[in-house]
mmCIF file of the N, C-alpha and C atoms, coordinates in Angstrom:
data_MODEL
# 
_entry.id   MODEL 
# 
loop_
_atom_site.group_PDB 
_atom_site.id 
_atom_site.type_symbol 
_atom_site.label_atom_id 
_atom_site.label_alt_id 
_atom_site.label_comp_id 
_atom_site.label_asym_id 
_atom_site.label_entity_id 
_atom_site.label_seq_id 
_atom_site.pdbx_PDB_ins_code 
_atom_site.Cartn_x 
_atom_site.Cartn_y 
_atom_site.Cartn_z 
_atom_site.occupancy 
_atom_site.B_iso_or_equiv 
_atom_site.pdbx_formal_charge 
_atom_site.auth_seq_id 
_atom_site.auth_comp_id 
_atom_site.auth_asym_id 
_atom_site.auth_atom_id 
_atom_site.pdbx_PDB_model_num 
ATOM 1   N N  . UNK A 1 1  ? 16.349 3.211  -19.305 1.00 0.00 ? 1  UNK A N  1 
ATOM 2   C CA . UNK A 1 1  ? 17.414 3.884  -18.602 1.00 0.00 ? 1  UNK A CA 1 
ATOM 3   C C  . UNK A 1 1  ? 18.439 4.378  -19.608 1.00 0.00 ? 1  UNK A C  1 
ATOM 4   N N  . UNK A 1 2  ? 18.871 5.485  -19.453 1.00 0.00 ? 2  UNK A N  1 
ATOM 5   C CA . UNK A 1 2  ? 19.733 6.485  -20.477 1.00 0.00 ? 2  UNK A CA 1 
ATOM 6   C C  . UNK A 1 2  ? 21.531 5.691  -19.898 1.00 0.00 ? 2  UNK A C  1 
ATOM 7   N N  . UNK A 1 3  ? 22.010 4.814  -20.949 1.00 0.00 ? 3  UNK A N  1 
ATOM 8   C CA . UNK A 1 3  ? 22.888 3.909  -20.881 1.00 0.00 ? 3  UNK A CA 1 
ATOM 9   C C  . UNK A 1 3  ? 24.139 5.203  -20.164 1.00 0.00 ? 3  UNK A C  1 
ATOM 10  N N  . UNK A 1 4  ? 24.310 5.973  -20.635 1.00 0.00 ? 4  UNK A N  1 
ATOM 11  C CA . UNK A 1 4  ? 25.051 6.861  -19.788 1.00 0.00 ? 4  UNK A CA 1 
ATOM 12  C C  . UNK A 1 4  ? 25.170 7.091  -18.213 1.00 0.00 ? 4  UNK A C  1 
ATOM 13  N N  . UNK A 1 5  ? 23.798 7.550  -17.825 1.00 0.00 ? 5  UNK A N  1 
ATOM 14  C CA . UNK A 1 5  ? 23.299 7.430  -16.673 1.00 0.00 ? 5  UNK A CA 1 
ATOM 15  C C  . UNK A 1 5  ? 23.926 6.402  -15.679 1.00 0.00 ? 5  UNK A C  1 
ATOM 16  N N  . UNK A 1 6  ? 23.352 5.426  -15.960 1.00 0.00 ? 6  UNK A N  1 
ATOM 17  C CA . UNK A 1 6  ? 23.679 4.085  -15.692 1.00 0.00 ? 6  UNK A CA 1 
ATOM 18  C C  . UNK A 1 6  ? 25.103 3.745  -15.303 1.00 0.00 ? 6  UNK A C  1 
ATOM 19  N N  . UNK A 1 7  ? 25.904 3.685  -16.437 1.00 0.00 ? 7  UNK A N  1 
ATOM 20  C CA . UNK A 1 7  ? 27.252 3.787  -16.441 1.00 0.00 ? 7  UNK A CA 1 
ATOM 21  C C  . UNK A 1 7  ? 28.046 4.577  -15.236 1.00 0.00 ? 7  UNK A C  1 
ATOM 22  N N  . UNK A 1 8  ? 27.289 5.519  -14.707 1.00 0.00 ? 8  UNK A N  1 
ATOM 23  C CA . UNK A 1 8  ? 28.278 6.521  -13.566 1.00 0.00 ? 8  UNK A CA 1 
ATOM 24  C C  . UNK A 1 8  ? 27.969 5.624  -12.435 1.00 0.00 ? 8  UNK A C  1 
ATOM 25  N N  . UNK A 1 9  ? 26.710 4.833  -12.220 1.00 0.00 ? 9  UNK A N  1 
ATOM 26  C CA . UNK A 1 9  ? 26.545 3.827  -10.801 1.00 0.00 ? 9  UNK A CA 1 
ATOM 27  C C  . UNK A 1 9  ? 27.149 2.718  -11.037 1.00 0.00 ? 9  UNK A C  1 
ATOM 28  N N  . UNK A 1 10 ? 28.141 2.621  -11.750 1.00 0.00 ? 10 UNK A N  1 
ATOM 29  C CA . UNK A 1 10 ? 29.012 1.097  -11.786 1.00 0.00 ? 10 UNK A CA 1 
ATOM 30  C C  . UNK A 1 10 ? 29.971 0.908  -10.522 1.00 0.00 ? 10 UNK A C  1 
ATOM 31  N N  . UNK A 1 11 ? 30.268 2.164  -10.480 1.00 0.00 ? 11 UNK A N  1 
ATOM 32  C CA . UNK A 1 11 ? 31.235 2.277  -8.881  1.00 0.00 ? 11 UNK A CA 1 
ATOM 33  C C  . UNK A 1 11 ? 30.741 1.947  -7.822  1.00 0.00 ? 11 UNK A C  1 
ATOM 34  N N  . UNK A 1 12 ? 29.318 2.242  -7.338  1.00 0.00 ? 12 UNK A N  1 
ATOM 35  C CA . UNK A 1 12 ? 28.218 1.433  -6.206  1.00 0.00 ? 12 UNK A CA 1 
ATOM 36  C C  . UNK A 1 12 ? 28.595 0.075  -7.075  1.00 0.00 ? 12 UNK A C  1 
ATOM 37  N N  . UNK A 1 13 ? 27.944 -0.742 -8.134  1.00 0.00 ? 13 UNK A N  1 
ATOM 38  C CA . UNK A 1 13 ? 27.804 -2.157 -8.072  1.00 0.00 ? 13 UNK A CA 1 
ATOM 39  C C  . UNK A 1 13 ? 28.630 -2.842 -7.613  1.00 0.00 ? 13 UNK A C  1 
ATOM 40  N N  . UNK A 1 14 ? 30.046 -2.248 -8.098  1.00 0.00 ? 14 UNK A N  1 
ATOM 41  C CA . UNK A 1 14 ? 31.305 -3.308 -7.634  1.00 0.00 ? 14 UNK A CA 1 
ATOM 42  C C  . UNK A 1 14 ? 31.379 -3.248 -6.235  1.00 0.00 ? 14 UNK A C  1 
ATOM 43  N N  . UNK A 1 15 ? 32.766 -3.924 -5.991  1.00 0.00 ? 15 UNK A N  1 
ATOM 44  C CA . UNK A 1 15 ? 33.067 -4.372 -4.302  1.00 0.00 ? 15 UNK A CA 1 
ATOM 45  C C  . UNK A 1 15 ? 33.450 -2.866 -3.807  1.00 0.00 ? 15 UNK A C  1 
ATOM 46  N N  . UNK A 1 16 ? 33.878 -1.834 -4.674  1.00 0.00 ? 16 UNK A N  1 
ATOM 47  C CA . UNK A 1 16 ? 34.057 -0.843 -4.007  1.00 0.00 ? 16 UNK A CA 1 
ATOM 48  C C  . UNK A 1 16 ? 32.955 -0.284 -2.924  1.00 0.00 ? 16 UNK A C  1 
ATOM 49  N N  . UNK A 1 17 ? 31.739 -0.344 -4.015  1.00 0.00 ? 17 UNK A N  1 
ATOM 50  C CA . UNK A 1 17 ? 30.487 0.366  -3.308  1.00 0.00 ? 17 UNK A CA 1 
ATOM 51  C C  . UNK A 1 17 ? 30.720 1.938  -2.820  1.00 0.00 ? 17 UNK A C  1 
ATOM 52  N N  . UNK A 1 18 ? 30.803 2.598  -4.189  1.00 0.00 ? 18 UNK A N  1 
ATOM 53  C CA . UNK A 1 18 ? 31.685 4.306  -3.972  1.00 0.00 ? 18 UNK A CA 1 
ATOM 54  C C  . UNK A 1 18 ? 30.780 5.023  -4.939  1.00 0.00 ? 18 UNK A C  1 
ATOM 55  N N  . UNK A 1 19 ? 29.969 6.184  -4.864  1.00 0.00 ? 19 UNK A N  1 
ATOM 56  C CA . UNK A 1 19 ? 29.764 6.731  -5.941  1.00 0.00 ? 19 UNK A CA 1 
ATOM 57  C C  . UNK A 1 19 ? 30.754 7.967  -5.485  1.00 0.00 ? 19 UNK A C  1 
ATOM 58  N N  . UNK A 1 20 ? 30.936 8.561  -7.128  1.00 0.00 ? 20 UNK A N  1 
ATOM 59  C CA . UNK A 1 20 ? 31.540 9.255  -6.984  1.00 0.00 ? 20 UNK A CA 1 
ATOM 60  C C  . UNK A 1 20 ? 30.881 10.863 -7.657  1.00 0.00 ? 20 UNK A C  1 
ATOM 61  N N  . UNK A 1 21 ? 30.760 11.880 -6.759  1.00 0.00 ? 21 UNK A N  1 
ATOM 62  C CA . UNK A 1 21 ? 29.799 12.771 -7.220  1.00 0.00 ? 21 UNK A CA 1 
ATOM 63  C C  . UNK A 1 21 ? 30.461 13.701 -8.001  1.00 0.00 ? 21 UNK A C  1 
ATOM 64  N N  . UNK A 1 22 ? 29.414 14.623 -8.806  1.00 0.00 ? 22 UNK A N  1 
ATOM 65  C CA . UNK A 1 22 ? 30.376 15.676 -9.973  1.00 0.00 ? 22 UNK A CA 1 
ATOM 66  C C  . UNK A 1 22 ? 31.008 16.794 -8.833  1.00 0.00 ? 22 UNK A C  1 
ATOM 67  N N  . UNK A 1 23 ? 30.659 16.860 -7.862  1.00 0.00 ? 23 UNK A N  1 
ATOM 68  C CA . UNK A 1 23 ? 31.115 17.796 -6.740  1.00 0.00 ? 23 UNK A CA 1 
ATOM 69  C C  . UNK A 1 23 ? 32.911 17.098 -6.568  1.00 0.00 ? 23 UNK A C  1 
ATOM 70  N N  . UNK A 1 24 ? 32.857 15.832 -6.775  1.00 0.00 ? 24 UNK A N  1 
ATOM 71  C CA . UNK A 1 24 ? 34.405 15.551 -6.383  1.00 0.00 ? 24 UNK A CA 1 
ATOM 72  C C  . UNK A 1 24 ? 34.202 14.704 -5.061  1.00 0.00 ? 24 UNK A C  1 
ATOM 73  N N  . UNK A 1 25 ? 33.155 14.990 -4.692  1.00 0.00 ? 25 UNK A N  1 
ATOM 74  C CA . UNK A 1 25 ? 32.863 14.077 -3.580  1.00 0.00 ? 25 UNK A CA 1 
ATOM 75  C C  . UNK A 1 25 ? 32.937 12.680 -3.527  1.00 0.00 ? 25 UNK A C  1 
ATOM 76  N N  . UNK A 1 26 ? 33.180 11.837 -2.873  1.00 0.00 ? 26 UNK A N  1 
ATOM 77  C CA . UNK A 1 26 ? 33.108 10.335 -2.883  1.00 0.00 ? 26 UNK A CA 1 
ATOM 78  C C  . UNK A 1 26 ? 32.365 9.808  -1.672  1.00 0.00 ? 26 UNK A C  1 
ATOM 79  N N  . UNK A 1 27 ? 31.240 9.079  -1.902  1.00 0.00 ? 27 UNK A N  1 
ATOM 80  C CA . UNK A 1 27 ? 30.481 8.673  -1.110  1.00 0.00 ? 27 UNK A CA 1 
ATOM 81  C C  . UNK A 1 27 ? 30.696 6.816  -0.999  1.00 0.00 ? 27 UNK A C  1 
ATOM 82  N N  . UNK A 1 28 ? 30.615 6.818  -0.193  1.00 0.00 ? 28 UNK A N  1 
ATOM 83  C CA . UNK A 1 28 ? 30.990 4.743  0.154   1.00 0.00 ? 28 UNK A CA 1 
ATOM 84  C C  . UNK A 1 28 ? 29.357 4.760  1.142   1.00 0.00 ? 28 UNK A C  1 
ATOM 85  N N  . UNK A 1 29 ? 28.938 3.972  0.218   1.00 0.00 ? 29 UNK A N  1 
ATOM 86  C CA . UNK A 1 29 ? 27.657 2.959  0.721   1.00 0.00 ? 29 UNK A CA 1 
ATOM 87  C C  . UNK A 1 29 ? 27.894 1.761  1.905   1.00 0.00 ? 29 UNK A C  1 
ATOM 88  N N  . UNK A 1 30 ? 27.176 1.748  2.876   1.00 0.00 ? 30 UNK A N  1 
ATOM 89  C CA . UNK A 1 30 ? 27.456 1.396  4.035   1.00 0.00 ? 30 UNK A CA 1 
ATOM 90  C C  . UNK A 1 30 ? 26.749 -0.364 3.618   1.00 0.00 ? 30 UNK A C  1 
ATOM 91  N N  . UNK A 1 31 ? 27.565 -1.719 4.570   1.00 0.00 ? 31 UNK A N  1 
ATOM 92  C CA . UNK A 1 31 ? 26.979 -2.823 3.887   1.00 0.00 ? 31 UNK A CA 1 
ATOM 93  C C  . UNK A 1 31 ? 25.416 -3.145 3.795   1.00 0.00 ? 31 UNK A C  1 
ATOM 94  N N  . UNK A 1 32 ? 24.946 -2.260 4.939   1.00 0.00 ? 32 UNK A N  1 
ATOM 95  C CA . UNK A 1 32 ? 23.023 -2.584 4.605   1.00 0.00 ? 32 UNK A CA 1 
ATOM 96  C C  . UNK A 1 32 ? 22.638 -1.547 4.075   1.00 0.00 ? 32 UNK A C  1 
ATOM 97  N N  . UNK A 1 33 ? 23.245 -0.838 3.116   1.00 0.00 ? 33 UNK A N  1 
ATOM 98  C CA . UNK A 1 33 ? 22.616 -0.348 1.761   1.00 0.00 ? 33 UNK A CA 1 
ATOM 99  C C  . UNK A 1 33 ? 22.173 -0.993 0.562   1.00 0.00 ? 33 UNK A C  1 
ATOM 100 N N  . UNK A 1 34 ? 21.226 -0.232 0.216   1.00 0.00 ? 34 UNK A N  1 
ATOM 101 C CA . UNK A 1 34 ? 20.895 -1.001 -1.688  1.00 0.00 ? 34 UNK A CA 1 
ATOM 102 C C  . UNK A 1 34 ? 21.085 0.029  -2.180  1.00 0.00 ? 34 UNK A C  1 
ATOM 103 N N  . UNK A 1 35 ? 20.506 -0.234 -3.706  1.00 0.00 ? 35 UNK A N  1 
ATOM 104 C CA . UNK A 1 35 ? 19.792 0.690  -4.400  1.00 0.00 ? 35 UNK A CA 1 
ATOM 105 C C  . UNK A 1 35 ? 19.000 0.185  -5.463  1.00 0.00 ? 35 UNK A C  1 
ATOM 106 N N  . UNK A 1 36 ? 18.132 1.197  -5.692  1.00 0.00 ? 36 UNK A N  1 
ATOM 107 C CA . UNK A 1 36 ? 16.632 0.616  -6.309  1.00 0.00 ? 36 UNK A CA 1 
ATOM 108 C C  . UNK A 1 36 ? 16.836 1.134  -7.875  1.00 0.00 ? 36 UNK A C  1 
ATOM 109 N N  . UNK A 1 37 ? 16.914 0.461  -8.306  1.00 0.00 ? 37 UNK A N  1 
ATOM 110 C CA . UNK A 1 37 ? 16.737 1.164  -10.163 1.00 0.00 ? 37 UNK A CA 1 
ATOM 111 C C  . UNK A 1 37 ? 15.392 0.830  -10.764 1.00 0.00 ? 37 UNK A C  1 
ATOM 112 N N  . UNK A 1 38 ? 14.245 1.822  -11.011 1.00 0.00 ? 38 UNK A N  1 
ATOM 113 C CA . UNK A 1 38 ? 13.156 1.233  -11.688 1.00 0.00 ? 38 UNK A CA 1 
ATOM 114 C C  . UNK A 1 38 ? 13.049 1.669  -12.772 1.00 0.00 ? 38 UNK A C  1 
ATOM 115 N N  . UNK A 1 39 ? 12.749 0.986  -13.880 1.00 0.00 ? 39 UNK A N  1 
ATOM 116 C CA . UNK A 1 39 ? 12.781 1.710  -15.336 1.00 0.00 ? 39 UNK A CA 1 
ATOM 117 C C  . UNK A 1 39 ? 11.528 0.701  -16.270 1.00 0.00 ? 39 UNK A C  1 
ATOM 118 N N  . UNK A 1 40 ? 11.196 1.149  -17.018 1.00 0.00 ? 40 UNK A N  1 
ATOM 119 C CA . UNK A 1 40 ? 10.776 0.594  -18.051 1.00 0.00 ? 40 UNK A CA 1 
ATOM 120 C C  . UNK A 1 40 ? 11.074 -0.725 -19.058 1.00 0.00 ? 40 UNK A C  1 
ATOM 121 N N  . UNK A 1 41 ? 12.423 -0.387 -19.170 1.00 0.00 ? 41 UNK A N  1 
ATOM 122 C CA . UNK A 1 41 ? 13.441 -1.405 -20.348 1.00 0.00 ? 41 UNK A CA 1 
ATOM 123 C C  . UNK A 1 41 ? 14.738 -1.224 -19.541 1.00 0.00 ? 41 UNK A C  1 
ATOM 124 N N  . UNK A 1 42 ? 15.010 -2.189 -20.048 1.00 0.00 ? 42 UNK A N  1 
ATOM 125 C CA . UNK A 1 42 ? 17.176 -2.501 -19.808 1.00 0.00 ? 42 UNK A CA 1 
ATOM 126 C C  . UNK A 1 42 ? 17.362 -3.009 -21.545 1.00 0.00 ? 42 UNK A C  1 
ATOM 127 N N  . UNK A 1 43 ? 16.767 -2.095 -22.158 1.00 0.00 ? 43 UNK A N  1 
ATOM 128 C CA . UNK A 1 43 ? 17.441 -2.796 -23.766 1.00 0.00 ? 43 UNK A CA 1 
ATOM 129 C C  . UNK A 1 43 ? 18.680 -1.477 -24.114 1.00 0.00 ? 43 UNK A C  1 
ATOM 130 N N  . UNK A 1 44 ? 18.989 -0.342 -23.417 1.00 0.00 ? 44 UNK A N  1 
ATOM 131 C CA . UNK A 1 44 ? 19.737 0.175  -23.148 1.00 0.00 ? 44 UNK A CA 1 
ATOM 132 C C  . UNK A 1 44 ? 21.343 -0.197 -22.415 1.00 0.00 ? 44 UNK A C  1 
ATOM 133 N N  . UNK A 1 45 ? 20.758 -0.870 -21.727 1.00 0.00 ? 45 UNK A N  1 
ATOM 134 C CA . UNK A 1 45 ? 22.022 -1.034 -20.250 1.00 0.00 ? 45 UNK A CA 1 
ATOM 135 C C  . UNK A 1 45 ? 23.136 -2.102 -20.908 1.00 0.00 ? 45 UNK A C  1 
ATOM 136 N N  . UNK A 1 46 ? 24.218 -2.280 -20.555 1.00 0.00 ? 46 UNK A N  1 
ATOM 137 C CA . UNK A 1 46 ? 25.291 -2.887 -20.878 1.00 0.00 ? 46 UNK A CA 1 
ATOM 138 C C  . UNK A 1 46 ? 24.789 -4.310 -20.216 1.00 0.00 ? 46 UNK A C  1 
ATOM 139 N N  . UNK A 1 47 ? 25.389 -5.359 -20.690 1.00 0.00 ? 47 UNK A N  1 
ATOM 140 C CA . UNK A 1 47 ? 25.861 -6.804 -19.780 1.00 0.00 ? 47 UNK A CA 1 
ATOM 141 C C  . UNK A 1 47 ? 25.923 -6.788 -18.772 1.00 0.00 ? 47 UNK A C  1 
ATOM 142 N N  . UNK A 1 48 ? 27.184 -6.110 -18.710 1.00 0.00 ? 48 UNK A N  1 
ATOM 143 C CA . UNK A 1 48 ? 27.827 -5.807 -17.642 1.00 0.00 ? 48 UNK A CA 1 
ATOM 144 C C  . UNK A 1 48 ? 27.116 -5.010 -16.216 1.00 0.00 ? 48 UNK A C  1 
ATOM 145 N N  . UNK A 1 49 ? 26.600 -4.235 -17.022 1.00 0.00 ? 49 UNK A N  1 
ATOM 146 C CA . UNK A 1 49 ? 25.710 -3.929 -15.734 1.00 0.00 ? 49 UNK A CA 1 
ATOM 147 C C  . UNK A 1 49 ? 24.365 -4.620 -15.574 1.00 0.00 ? 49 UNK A C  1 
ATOM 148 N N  . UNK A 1 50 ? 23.883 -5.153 -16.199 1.00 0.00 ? 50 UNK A N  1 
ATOM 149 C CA . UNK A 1 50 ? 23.206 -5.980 -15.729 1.00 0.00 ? 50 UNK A CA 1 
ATOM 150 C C  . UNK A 1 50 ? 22.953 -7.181 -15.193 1.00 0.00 ? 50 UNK A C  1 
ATOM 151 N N  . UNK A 1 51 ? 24.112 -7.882 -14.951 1.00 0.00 ? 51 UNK A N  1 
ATOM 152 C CA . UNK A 1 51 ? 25.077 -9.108 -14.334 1.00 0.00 ? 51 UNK A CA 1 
ATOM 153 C C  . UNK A 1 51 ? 25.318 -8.447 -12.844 1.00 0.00 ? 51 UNK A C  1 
ATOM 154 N N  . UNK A 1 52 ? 25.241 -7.063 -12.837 1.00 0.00 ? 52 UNK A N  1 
ATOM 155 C CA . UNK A 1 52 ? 25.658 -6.876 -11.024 1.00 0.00 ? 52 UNK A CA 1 
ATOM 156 C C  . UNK A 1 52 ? 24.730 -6.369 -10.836 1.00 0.00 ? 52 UNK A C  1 
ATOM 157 N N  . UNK A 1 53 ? 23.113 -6.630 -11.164 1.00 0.00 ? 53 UNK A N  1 
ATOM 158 C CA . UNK A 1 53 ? 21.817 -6.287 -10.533 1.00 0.00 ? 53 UNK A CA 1 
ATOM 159 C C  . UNK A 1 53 ? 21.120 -7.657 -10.205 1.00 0.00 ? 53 UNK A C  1 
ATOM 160 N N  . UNK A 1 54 ? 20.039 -7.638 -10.095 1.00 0.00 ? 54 UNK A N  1 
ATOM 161 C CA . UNK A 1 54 ? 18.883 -8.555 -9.427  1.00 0.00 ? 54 UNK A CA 1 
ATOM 162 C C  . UNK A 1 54 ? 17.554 -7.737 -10.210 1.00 0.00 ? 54 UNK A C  1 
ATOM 163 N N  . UNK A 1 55 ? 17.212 -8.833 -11.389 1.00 0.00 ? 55 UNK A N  1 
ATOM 164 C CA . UNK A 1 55 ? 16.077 -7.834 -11.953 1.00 0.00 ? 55 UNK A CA 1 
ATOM 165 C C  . UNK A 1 55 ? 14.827 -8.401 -11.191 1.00 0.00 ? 55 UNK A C  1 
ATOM 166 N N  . UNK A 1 56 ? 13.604 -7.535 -10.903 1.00 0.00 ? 56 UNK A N  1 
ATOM 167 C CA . UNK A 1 56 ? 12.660 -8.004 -10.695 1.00 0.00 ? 56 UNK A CA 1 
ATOM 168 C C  . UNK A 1 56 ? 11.434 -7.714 -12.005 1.00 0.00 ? 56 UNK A C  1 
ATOM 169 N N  . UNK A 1 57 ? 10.543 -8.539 -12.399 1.00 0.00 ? 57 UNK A N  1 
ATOM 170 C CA . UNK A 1 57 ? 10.378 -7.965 -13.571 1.00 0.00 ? 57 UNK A CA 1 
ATOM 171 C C  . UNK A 1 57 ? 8.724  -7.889 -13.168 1.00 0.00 ? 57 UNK A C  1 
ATOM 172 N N  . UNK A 1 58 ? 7.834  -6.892 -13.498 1.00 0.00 ? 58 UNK A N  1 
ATOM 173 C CA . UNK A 1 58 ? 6.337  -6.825 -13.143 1.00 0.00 ? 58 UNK A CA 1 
ATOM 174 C C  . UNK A 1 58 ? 5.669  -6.120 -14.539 1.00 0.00 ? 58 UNK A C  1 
ATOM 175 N N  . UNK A 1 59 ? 4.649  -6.842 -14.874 1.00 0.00 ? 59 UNK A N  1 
ATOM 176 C CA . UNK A 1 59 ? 3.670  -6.390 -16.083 1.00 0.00 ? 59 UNK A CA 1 
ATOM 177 C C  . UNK A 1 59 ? 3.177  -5.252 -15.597 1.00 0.00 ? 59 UNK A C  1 
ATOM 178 N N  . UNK A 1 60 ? 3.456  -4.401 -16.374 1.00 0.00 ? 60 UNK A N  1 
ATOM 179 C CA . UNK A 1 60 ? 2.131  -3.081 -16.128 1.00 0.00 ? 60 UNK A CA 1 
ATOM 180 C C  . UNK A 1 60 ? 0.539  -3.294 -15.896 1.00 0.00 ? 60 UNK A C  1 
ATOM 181 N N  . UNK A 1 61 ? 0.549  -4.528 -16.650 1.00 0.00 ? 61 UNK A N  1 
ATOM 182 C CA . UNK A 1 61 ? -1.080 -4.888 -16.066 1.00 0.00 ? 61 UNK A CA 1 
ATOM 183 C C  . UNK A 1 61 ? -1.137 -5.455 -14.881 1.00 0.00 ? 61 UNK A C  1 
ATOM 184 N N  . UNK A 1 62 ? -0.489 -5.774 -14.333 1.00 0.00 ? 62 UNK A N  1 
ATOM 185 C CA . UNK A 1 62 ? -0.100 -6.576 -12.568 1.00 0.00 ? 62 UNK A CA 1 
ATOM 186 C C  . UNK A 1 62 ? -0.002 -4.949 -11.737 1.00 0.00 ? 62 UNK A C  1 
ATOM 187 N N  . UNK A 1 63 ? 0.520  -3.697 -12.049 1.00 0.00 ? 63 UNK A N  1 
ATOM 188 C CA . UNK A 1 63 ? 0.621  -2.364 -11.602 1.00 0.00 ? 63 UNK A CA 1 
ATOM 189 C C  . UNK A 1 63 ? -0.830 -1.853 -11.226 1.00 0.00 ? 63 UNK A C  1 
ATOM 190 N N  . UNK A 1 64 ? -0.826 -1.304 -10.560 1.00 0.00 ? 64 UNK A N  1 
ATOM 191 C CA . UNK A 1 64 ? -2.333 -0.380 -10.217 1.00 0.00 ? 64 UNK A CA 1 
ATOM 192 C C  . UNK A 1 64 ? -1.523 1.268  -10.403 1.00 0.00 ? 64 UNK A C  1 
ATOM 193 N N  . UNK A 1 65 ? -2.552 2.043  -10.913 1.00 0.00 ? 65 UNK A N  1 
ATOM 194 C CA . UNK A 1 65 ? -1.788 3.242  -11.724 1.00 0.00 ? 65 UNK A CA 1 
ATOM 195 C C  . UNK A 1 65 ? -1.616 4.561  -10.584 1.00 0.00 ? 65 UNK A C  1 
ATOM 196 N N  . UNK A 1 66 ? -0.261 4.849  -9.832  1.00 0.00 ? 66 UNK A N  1 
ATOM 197 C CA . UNK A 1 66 ? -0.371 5.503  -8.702  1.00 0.00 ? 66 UNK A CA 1 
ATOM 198 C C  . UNK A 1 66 ? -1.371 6.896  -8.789  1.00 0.00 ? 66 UNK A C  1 
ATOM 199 N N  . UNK A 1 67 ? -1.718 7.422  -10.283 1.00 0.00 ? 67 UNK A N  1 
ATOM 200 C CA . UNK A 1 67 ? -2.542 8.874  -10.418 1.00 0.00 ? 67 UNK A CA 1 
ATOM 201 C C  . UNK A 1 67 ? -3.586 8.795  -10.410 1.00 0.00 ? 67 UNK A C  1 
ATOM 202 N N  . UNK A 1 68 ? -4.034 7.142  -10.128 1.00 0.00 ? 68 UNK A N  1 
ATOM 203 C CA . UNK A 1 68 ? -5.093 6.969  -10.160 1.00 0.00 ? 68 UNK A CA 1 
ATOM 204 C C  . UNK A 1 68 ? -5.641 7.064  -8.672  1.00 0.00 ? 68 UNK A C  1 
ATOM 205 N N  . UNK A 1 69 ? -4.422 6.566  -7.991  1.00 0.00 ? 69 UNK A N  1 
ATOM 206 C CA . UNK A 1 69 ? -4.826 6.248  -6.389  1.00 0.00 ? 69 UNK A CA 1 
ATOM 207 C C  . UNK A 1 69 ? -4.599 7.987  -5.654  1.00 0.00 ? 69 UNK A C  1 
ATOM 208 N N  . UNK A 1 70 ? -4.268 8.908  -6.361  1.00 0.00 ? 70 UNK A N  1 
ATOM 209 C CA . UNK A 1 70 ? -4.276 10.481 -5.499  1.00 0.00 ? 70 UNK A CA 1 
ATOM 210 C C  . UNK A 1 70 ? -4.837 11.004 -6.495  1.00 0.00 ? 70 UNK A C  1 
ATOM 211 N N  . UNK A 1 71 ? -5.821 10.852 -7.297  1.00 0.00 ? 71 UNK A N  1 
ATOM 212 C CA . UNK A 1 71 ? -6.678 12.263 -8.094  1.00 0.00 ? 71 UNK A CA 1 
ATOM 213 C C  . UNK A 1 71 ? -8.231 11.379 -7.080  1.00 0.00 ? 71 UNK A C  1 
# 
């Protein structure tokens, strides 16, 4: 995950639960919302943001390869 990236969804993690869009817009996440982050590595991501997630962690060899399941 591109540590930048990342950094703009800190406003969802906290108690605010607000992103805030480049439009100026402000969006508030309702309480039975999530959000899903899937990536590769977190050797990018701050502490900090990774203290207000829930990692789940899965081997690529535990994965079945989705291009495999539509070609």
């Amino acid at each position: 995950m591109d540590t930048s990236w990342v950094e703009d969804f800190n406003s969802i993690l906290d108690e605010n639960r607000k992103i805030h869009l480049p439009t100026g817009e402000t969006l508030k996440m309702s309480d039975n919302m999530c959000v899903l982050f899937e990536t590769c590595s977190v050797k990018n991501i701050t502490p900090a943001t990774v203290s207000r997630c829930g990692l789940i962690f899965a081997d690529l060899k535990e994965l079945s390869n989705p291009k495999q399941i539509f070609n």
